[in-house]
NUKE-567589 format. One record per atom (N, C-alpha, C): residue in one letter; x negated, y, z negated. Coordinates in steps of 0.02 Angstrom, whole numbers, padded with zeros to 5 digits, always signed. Each point is the difference from the previous one (the first is absolute). Layout:
N
aXYZ
...
This chain:
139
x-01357-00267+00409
x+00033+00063-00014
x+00056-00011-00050
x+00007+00035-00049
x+00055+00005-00053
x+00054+00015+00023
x+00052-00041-00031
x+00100+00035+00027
x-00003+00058-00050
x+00020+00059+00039
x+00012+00053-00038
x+00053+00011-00006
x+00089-00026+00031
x+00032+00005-00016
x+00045-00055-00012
x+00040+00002-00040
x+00042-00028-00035
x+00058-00030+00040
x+00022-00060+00002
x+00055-00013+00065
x+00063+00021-00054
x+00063+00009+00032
x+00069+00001-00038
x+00025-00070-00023
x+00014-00009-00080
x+00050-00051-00021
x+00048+00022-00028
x+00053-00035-00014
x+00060+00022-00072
x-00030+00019-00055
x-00050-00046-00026
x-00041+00013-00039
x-00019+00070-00007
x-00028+00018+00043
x-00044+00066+00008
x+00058+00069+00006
x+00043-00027+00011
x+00058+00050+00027
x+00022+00001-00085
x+00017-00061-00045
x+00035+00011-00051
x-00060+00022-00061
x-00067-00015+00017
x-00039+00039-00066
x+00010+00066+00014
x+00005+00034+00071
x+00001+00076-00022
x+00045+00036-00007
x+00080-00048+00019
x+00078+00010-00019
x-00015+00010-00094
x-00020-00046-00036
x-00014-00013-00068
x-00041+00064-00012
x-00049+00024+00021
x-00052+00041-00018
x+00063+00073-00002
x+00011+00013+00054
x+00049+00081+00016
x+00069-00010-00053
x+00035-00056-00018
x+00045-00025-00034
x-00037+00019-00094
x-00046+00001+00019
x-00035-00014-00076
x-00005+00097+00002
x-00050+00033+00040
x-00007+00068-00004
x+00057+00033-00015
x+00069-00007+00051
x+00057+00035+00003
x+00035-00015-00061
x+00029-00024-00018
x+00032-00031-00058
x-00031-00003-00062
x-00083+00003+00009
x-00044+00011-00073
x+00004+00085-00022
x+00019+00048+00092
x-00023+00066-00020
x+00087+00014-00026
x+00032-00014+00022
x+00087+00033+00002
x+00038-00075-00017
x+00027-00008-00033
x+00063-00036+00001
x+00091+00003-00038
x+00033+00006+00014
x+00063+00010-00053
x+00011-00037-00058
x-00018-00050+00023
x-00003-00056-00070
x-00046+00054-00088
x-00027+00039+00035
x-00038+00026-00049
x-00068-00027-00018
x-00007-00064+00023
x-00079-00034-00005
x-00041+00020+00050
x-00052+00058-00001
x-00022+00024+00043
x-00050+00070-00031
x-00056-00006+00043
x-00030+00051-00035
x-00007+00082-00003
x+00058+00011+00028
x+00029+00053-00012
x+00055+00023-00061
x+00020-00061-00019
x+00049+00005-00065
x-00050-00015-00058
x-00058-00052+00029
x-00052-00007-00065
x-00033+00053-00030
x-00045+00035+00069
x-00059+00047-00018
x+00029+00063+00012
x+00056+00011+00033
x+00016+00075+00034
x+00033+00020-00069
x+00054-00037-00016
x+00054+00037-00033
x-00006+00015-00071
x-00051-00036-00043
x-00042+00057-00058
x-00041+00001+00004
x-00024+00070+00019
x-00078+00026+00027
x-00039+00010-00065
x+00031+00003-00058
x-00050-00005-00076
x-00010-00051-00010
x+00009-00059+00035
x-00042-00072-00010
x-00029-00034+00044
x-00013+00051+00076
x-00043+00001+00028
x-00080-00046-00021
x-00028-00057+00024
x-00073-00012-00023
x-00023-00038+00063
x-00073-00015-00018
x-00021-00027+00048
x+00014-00062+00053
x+00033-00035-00033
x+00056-00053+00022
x+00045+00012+00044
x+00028+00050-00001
x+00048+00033+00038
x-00053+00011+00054
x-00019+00051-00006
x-00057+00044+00058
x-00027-00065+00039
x-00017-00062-00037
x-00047-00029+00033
x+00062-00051+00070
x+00057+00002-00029
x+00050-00058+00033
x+00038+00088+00056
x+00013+00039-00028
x-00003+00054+00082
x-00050+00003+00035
x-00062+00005+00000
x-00048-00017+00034
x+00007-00032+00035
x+00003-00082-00011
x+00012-00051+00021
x+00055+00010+00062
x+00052+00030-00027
x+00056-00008+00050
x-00011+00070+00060
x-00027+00034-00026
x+00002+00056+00040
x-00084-00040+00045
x-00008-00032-00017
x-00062-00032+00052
x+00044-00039+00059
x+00041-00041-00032
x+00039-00044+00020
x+00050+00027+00068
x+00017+00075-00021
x+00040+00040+00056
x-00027+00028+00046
x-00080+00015-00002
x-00028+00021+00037
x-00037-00057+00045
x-00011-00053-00030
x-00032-00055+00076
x+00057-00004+00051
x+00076-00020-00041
x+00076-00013+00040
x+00008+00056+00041
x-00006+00076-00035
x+00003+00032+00052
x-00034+00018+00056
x-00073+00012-00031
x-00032-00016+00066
x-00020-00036+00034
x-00004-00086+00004
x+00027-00040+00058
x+00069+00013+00036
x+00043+00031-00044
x+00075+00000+00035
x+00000+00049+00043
x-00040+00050-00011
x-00003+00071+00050
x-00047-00016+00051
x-00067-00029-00008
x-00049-00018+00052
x+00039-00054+00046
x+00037-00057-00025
x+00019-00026+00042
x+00071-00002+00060
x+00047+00061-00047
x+00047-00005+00034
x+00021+00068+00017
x-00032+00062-00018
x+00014+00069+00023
x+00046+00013-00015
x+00022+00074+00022
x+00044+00049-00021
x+00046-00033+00012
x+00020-00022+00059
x+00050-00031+00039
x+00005-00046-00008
x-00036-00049+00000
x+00005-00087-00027
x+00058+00023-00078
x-00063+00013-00046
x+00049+00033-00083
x+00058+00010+00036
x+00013+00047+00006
x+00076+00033+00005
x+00039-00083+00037
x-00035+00012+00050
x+00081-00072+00029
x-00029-00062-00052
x-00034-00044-00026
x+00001-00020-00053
x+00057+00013-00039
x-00018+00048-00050
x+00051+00056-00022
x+00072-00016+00009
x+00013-00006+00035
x+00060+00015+00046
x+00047-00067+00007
x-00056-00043+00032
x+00017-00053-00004
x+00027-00029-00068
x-00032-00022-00038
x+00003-00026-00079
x+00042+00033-00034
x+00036+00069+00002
x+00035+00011+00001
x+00050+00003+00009
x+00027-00009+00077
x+00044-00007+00018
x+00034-00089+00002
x-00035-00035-00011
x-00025-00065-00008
x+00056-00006-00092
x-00044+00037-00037
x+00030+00007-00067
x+00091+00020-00009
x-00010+00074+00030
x+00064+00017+00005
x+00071-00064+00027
x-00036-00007+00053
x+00050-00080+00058
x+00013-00039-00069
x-00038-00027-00059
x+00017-00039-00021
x+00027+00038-00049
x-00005+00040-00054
x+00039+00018-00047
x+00101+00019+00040
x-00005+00021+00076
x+00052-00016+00019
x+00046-00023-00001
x-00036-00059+00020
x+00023-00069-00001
x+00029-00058-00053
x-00065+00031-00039
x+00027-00034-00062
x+00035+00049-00063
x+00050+00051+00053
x-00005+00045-00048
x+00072-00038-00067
x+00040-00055+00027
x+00045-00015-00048
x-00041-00056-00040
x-00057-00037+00001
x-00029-00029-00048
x-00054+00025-00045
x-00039+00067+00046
x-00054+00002-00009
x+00025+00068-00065
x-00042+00028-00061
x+00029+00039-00044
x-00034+00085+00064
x+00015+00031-00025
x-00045+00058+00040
x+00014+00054-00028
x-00017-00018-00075
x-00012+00059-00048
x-00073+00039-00003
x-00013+00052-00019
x-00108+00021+00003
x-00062-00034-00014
x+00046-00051-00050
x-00064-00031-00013
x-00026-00063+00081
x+00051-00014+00020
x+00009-00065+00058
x-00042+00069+00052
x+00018+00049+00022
x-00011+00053+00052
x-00092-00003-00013
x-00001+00032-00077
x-00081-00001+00005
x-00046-00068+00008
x+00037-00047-00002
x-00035-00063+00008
x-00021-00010+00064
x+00070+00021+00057
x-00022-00012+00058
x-00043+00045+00012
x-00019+00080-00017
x-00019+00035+00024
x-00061-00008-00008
x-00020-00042-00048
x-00080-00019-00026
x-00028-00060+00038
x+00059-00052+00008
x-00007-00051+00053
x-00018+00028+00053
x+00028+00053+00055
x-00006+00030+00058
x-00085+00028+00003
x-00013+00044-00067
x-00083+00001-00003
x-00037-00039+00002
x+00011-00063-00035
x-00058-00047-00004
x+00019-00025+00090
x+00036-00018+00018
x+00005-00028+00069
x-00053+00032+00038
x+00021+00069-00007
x-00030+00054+00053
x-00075-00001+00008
x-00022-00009-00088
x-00086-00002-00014
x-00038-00102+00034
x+00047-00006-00020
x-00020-00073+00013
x+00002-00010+00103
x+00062+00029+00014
x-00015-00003+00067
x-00050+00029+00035
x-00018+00072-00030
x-00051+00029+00008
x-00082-00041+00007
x+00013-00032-00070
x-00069-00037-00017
x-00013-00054+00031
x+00042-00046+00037
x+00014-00059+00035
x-00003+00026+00082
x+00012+00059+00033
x+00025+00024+00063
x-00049-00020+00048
x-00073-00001-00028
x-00058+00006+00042
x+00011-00097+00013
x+00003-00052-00035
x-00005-00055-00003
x+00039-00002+00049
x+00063+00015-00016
x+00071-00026+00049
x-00017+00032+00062
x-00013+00042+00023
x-00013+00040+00054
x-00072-00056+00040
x-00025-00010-00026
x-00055-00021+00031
x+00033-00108+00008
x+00036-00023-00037
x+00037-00062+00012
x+00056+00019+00050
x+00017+00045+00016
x+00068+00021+00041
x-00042-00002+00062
x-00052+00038+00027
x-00025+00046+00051
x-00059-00052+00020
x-00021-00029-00038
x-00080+00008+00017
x-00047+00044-00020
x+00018+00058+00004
x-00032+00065-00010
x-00044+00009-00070
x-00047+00019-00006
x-00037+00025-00067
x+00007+00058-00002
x+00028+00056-00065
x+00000+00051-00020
x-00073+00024-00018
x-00041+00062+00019
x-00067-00017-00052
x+00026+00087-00030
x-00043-00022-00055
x+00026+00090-00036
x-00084+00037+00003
x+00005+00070+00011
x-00058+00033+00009
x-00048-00013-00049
């Protein structure tokens, strides 16, 4: 009989940290390198290149999101959410006399806090089933 599923490594935890890191930051970033400042912001040079790399990413948001929703629900998301957040906030706190915490630093974390969320999402079923024992199966 074939292993159908995948056990949890760092490894496995950091290709899909890298993967949601790559979507989030490829679709939005402040730095301005991003394909929303590329392809969005002159729509008369719009071409297939463009179209073909949103595609791509808008593919990219839809596997993250839906592993992240199948595996962790309304409620999982939100305290997720919540967590990584509040997680974020504690440290800009903290470090609020070293750390700068001008908009551009704010949207960084706030993009950090997404990729966390998608990646925890995408990872939840692994960890859940190394925590528990338990196997998640999806319909």
């Amino acid at each position: 009989m074939a292993r159908t599923t995948a056990s949890f490594s760092w490894s496995f935890f950091f290709l899909r940290f890298l993967l949601a890191i790559i979507v989030v930051f490829g679709t939005y970033n402040p730095s301005g390198l991003s394909y929303t400042h590329w392809a969005l912001i002159d729509l008369h040079s719009f071409n297939v290149v463009k179209a073909l790399v949103g595609l791509l990413l808008l593919g990219g948001w839809g596997v993250l999101l839906h592993a992240t929703y199948h595996s962790l629900g309304v409620i999982g998301l939100v305290m997720v959410t919540l967590f990584f957040s509040l997680l974020f906030w504690f440290l800009l706190d903290v470090g609020k006399n070293w750390l700068p915490t001008n908009s551009h630093v704010i949207q960084y974390v706030l993009l950090l806090v997404v990729s966390f969320v998608l990646v925890i999402g995408v990872v939840w079923s692994h960890l859940y089933r190394k925590l528990t024992g338990q196997i998640d199966v999806a319909d």
